[in-house]
N, C-alpha and C positions, 0 to 999 in steps of 0.2 A: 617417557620421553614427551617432552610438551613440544607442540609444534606451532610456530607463530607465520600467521598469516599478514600478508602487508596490503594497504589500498592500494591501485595506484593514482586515487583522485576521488576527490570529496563525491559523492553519489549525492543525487538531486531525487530525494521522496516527496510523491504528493498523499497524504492521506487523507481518503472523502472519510467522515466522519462527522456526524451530528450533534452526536452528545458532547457537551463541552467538558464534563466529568474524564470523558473518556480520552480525548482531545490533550486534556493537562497532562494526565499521565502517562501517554506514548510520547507526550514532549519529554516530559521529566526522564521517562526511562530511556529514551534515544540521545539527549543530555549528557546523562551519566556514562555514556558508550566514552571508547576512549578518540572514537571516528569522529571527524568534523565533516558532517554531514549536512546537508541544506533541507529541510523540513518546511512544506510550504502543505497549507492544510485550505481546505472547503467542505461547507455543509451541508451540498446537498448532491444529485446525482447533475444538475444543467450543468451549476460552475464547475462540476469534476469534469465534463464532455468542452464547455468552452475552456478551463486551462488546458486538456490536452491538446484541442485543437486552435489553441492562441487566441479568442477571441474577445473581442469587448476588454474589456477591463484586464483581461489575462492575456492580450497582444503581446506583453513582452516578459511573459513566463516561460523558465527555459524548461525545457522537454523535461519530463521526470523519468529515473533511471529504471525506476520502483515506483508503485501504486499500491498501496495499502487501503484497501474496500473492504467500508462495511457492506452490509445489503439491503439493512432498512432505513433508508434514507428517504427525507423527505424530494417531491419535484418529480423527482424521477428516483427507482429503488437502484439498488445496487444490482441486480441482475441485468438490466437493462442495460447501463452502464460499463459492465464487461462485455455483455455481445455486443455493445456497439465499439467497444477501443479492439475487442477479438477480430470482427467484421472489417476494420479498417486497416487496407495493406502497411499506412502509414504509422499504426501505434500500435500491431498486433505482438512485434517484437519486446514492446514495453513486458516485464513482467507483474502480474498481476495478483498480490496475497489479499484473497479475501480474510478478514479479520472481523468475525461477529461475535453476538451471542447465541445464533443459533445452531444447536445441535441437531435440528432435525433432516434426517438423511436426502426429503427431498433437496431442501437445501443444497444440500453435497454433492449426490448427485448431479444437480441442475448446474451448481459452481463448473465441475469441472469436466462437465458437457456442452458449458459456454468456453473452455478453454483456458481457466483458473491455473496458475502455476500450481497456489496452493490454498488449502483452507484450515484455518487456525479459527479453535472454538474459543474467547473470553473467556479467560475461567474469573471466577464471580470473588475468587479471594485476591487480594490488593496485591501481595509479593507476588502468587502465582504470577496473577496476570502482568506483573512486571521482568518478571523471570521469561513469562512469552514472550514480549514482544522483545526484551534482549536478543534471546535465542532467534528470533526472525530476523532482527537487524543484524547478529552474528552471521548468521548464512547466509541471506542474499547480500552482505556488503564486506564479510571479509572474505568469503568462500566462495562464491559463486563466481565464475566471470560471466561478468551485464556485457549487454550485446553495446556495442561503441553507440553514441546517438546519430543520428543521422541530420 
């Protein structure tokens, strides 16, 4: 029995991400999704903290539904990053998928002791890693119910 799940409205992702390699291809694979979803991306950990918090230049970026973080980001890392949107009563509701290459458990730990929904490791092969991020856009955007914005 296949079960189909419905949006009820386009979801607004911001994905902090550096690598511009990496960049292309969670476009391409959120793309290919059958969702019309809005994908609005930064490279480092300031502009991830000024979009959430509308500043400067991201004054009139709308709230994101979802935050897809790496961790090693240049400016400010990705750990920082989440204890500071976790820390804030205003964007603690955002959920937060970190999405690295790192497998090492401090790592993991530390993710979801800052209060990570989730952590997804890069797998280092092209389909995998596009087979993830599906599987992440499949769950927080046609399963999940996101908290309304505020």
């Amino acid at each position: 029995m296949e079960v189909s799940y419905k949006q009820a409205r386009p979801v607004d992702i911001l994905l902090v991400e550096d690598n511009p390699g990496d960049v292309r291809l969670i476009q391409e694979a959120l793309r290919d999704g059958k969702l019309l979803n809005q994908l609005s991306t930064v490279a480092d950990g300031q502009q991830a903290m000024a979009y959430v918090r509308k500043q400067g230049n991201f004054s009139r970026a709308s709230r994101p539904d979802l935050i897809l973080l790496d961790l090693n980001l240049p400016r400010k890392d990705g750990r920082e990053v989440l204890a500071e949107i976790k820390a804030d009563p205003d964007l603690r509701r955002i959920p937060v998928v970190v999405i690295t290459s790192s497998q090492a458990e401090e790592d993991i730990l530390k993710s979801y002791n800052l209060h990570a929904n989730c952590y997804v490791s890069k797998p280092v092969d092209l389909e995998k890693f596009v087979a993830v991020v599906k599987s992440v856009e499949d769950f927080w955007v046609s399963i999940v119910k996101l908290p309304p914005k505020s």
